[in-house]
N, C-alpha and C positions, 0 to 999 in steps of 0.2 A: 104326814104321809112319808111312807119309806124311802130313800133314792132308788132309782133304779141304779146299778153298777152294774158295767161288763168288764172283768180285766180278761184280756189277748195275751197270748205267747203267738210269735210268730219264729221265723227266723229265716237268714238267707246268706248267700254269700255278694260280692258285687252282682255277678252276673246275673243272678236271680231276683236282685232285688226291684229290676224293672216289675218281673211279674208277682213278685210280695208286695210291689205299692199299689198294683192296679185292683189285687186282693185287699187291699187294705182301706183302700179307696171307697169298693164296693160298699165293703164293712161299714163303714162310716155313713157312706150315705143314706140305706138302710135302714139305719137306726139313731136316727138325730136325733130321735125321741128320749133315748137313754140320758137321765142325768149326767153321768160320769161315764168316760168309758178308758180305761188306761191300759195301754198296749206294752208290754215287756220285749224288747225289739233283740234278739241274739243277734252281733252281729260278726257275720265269719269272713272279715277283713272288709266289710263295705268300703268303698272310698268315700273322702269327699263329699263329691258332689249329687251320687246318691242319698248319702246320709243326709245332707241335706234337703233334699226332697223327699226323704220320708217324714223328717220334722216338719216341714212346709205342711206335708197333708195333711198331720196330726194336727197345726196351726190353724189351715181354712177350717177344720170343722170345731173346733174349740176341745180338741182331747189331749190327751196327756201322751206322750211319746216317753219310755224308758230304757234308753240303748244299754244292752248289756254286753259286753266284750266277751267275745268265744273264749279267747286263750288262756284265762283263767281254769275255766270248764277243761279243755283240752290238756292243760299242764297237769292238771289232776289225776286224767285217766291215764295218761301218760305214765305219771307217778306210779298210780297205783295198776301198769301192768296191761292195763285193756286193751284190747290188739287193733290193730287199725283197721278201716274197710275202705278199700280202695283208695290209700295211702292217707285216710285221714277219718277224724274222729264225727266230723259233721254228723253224720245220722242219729247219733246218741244223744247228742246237744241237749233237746227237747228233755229226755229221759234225764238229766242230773240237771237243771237250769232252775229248779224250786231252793237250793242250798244256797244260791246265789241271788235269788230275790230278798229284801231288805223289808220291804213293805207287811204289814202282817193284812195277809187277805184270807179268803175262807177258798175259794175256788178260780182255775185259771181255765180258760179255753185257748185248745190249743190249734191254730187254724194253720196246714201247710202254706204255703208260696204259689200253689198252680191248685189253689180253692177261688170259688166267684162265689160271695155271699150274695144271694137275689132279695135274700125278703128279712123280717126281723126277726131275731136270733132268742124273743124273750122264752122261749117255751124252752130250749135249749141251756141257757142263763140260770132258769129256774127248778132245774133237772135235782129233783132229791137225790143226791149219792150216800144219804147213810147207810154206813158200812162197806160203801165200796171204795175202791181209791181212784178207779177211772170208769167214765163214760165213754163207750165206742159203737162204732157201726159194726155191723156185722159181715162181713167178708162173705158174701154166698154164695160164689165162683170160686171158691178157695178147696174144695172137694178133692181133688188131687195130690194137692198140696198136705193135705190134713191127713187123708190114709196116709201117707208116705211115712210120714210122722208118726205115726199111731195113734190119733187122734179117732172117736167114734164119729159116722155119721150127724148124731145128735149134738155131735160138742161144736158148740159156735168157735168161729176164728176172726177175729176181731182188724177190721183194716186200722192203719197207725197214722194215718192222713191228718186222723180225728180226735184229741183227746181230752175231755174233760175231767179236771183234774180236782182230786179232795183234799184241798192242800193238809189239813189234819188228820187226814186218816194216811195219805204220802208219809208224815212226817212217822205218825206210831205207827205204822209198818217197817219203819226203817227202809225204804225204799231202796234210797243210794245205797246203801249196804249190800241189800239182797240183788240187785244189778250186777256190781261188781263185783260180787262170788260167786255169781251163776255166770258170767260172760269171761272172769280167767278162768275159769277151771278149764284143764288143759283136755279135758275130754268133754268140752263145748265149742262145737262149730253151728254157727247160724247163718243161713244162705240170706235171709230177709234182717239180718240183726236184730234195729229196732221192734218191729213188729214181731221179730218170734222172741227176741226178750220177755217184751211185756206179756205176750198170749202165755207163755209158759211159763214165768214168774209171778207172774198174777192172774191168772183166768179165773179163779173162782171169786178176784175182787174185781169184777168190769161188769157194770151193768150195762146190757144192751141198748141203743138207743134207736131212732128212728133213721129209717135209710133216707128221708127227706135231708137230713144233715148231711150226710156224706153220699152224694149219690153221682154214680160212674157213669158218665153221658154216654161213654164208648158202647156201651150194649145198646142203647139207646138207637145208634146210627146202625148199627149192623142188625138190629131190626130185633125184636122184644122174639119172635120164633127162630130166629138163628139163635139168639143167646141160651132160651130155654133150651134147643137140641146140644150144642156145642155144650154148658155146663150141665146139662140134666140135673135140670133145674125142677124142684118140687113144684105141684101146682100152686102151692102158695105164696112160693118164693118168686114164681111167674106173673103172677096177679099184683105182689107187692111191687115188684118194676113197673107194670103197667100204672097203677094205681097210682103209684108215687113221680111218673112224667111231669105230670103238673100240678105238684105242691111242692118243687124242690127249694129246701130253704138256702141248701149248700153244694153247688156245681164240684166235683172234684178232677179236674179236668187231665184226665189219665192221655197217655196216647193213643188220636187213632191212625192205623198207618201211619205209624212214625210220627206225626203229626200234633201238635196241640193249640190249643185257640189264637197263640202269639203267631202262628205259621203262616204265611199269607195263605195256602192251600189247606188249611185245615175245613175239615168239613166237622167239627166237631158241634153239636146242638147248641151252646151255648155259646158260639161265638159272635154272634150279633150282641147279646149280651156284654163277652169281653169287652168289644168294639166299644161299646157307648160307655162303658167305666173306664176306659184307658183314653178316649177322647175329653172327659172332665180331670183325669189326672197330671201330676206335675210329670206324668211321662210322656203326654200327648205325640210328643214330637219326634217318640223313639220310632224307627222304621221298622214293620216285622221281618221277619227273618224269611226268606224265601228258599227254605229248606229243602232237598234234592231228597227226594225218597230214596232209602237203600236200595238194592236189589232185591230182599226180603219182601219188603213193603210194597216193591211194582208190583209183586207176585200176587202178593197177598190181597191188593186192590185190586186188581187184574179177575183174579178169581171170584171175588166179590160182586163183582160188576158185570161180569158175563155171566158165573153160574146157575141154576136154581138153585135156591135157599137153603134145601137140603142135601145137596153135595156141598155147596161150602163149608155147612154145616158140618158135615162129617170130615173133610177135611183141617177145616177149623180145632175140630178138636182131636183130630190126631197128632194132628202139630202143637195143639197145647200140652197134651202129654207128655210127649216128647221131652218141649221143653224146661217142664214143671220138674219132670224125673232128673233130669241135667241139673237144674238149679240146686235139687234137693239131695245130692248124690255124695256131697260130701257134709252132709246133715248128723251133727253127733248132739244128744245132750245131757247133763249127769249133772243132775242139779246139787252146785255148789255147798257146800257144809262150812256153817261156821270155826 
């Protein structure tokens, strides 16, 4: 009989890694069932005594822990010119980290920091990617975003939370390559980097996958009818949130008001969830963070909580506009030539 195998890519900085072990934690408990399960750990200056409690977790459950050191990755892009986002290289990491794996494997799953694995991952694991080089979810609030761009209606926009990866098909696409001559060229600016990298370096190599793997509790709390009005949302793309509330394999736990599961005031769905995989983890003891809402966020919960549904609604998504158009304003791309 075949082994089952899962290999992980994760990656985190110190301060993150409280919430990539409680992710990690999840993972593991999950699916004890997997023969082998080996995690490829990025690590963007962990200290210590984190690092050691992520190996501890990897130890209770019998898997393989493989710490890979950012600054390698980093000295590279550096080298080679790539421009930094918010003084540093972190978001790309994920994006060149297959040149610097050793081991010959066929496929990597690539789980964020602020993901909650609830259930087993094997339908995921077992995902045919021939001919493509990534697995991702489908961004379906992303509508705004994607006209701005010129993207049609019909062309899917792929969230980057999530990525399942071909490691041979990465490899004969020349991957690293086509990254770093689509992100110097000097008439490319990307408001989202990683995720408009890949969508627009590789969109016609991403097969779609199921929203149960990467699913945004945020819609979820502000209610399945504010979200259909706020994104004018297809009836089917309405249906698939509903539908998919309760078979979620992968929590991806975005902000709500300001807020995320580690928050003591988080109201996000999945937080009783957090709670009971960060009370079995070697982080049990960490305090959450009792985070002061912005000014933005009183607002924004404010309105939420007194209005009916459909004026937040329309408000909601006047202010996403808004926003969306800002983000994307200095949006250039002129895809790289060998």
């Amino acid at each position: 009989m075949e082994k089952k195998i899962a290999n992980i890519l994760m990656q985190s900085s110190d301060y993150y890694s409280t919430f990539a072990g409680v992710a990690l934690t999840s993972l593991f408990e999950n699916n004890k069932h997997f023969d082998e399960i080996n995690v490829y750990f990025i690590s963007d200056n962990i200290g210590t005594e984190n690092k050691a409690k992520l190996e501890k977790t990897a130890e209770n459950y019998g898997r393989k822990l493989i710490i890979i050191d950012a600054k390698p990755i980093t000295e590279m892009l550096e080298n080679a010119g790539v421009p930094k986002y918010h003084g540093s290289h972190a978001t790309l990491l994920k994006l060149f980290v297959v040149s610097y794996i050793k081991e010959d494997i066929k496929s990597l799953l690539y789980i964020d920091s602020d993901m909650l694995v609830v259930s087993k991952i094997d339908e995921l694991i077992d995902t045919d990617l021939d001919g493509y080089v990534y697995g991702m979810v489908a961004h379906t609030t992303a509508f705004a975003y994607k006209s701005i761009i010129g993207f049609n209606d019909f062309e899917l926009w792929f969230n980057g939370g999530l990525l399942l990866i071909n490691i041979d098909e990465w490899k004969n696409k020349n991957c690293e390559h086509a990254f770093i001559i689509n992100i110097t060229n000097p008439n490319t600016h990307l408001p989202f980097v990683d995720e408009d990298l890949t969508n627009l370096v590789f969109h016609n190599y991403i097969k779609p996958l199921d929203l149960k793997f990467n699913y945004p509790s945020t819609y979820e709390v502000i209610g399945f009818e504010a979200t259909k009005r706020i994104y004018k949302l297809t009836e089917s793309q309405y249906n698939e949130f509903k539908d998919t509330s309760d078979k979620v394999v992968i929590y991806h736990s975005l902000p709500i008001f300001g807020l995320r599961p580690w928050d003591k005031k988080s109201q996000a769905i999945e937080k009783d969830k957090w709670d009971y995989y960060k009370k079995i983890s070697e982080w049990a003891n960490i305090e959450y963070e009792d985070k002061p809402l912005s000014l933005k966020n009183k607002v924004e919960k404010a309105l939420y909580d007194f209005l009916p549904t459909w004026i937040y609604a329309k408000m909601h998504r006047t202010a996403y506009l808004w926003t969306v158009k800002q983000a994307a304003k200095g949006f250039k791309y002129e895809k790289g030539e060998d």
